[in-house]
C-alpha positions as CSV (number, residue, x, y, z in Angstrom):
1,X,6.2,21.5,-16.7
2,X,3.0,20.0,-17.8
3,X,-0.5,21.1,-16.9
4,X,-1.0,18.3,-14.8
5,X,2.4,19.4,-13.1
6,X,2.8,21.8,-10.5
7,X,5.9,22.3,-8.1
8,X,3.6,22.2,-4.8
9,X,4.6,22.4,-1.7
10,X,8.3,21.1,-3.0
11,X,8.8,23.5,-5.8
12,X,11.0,26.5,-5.2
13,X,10.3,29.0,-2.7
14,X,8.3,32.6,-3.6
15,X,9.9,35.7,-3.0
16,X,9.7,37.0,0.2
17,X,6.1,37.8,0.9
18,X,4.8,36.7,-1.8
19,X,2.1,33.8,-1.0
20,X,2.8,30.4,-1.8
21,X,0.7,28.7,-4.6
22,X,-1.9,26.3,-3.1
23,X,-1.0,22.9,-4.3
24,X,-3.5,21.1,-6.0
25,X,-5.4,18.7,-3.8
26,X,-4.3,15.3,-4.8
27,X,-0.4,14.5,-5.4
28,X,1.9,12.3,-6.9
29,X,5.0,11.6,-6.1
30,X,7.4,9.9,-8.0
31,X,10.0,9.8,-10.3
32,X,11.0,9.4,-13.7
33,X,11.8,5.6,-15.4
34,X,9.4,4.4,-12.3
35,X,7.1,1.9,-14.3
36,X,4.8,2.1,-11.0
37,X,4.8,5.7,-11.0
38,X,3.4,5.3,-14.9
39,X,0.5,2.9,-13.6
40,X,-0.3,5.2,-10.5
41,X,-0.4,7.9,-12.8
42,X,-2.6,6.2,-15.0
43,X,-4.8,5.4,-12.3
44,X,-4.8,9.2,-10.9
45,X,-5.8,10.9,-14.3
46,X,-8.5,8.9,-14.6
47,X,-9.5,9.1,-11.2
48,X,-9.2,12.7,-11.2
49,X,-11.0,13.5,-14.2
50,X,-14.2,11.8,-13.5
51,X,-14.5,13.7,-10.2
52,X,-13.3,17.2,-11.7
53,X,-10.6,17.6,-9.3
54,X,-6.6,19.0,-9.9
55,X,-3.8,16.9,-9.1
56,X,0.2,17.1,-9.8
57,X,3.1,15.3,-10.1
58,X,6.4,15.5,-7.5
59,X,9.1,14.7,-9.1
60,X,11.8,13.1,-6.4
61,X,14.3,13.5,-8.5
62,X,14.2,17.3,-9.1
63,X,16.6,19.5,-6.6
64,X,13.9,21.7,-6.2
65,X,12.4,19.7,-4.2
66,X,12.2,19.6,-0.8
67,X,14.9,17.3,1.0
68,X,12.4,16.1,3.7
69,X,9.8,15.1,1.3
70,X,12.3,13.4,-0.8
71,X,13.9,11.2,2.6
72,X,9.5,10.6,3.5
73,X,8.6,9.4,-0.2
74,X,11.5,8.1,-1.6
75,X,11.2,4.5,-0.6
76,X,8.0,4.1,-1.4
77,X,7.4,5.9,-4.9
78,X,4.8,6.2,-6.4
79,X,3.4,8.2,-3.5
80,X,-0.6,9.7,-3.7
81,X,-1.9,11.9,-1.2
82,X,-5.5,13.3,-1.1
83,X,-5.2,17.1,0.8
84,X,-2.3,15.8,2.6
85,X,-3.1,12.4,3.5
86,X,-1.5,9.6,2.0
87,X,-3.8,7.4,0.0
88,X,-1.2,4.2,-0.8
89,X,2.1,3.8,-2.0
90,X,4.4,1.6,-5.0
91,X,0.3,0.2,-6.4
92,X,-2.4,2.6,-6.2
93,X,-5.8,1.7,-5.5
94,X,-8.5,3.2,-8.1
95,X,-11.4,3.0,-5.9
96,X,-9.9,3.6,-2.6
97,X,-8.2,6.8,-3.9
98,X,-11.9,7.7,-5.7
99,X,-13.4,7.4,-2.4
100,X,-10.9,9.9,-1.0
101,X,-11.3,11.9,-3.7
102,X,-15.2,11.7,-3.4
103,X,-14.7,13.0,0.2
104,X,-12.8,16.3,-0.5
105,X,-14.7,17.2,-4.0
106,X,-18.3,16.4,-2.2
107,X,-19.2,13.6,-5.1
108,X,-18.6,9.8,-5.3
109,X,-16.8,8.4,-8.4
110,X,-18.2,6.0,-9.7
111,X,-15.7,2.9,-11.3
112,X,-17.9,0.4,-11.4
């Protein structure tokens, strides 16, 4: 797993009692050989990295993850959401999702 990839809230569950990692606040969703998935992640990096905010990937695919968020996303891949809100779907939007993004980190990206 890279560092830009974290299991979130579909990973594997912690032992009992142990707290469950906070997922970073913006997430991807997606799935390997998706050529949009490649753009939106493209789009997220960058997006990301100007405002100084964590993101990771979901990968559909894996059978770690979570059934239900697998039958919510998989249609529509690549998936973003911004603390839990989804942000678009299959072409992601670099200034709508900086604007989101804006909101939760307290600054405004700035894409020209």
């Amino acid at each position: 797993m890279s560092a830009a990839q974290s299991s979130g809230p579909a990973g594997p569950s912690e032992p009992s009692g142990a707290p469950r990692p906070v997922p970073p606040p913006v997430l991807l969703y997606g799935r390997a050989g998706c050529h949009l998935c490649d753009d939106a992640r493209a789009v997220v990096v960058q997006v990301c990295d100007d405002a100084g905010v964590a993101w990771a990937e979901v990968d559909l695919d894996d059978p770690a993850t979570d059934p239900a968020v697998r039958e919510q996303y998989g249609e529509y891949v690549p998936v973003v959401t911004v603390a839990g809100v989804q942000q678009g779907f299959w072409r992601v939007d670099a200034r709508r999702l900086a604007r989101a993004v804006g909101r939760i980190s307290g600054g405004r990206p700035d894409l020209g």
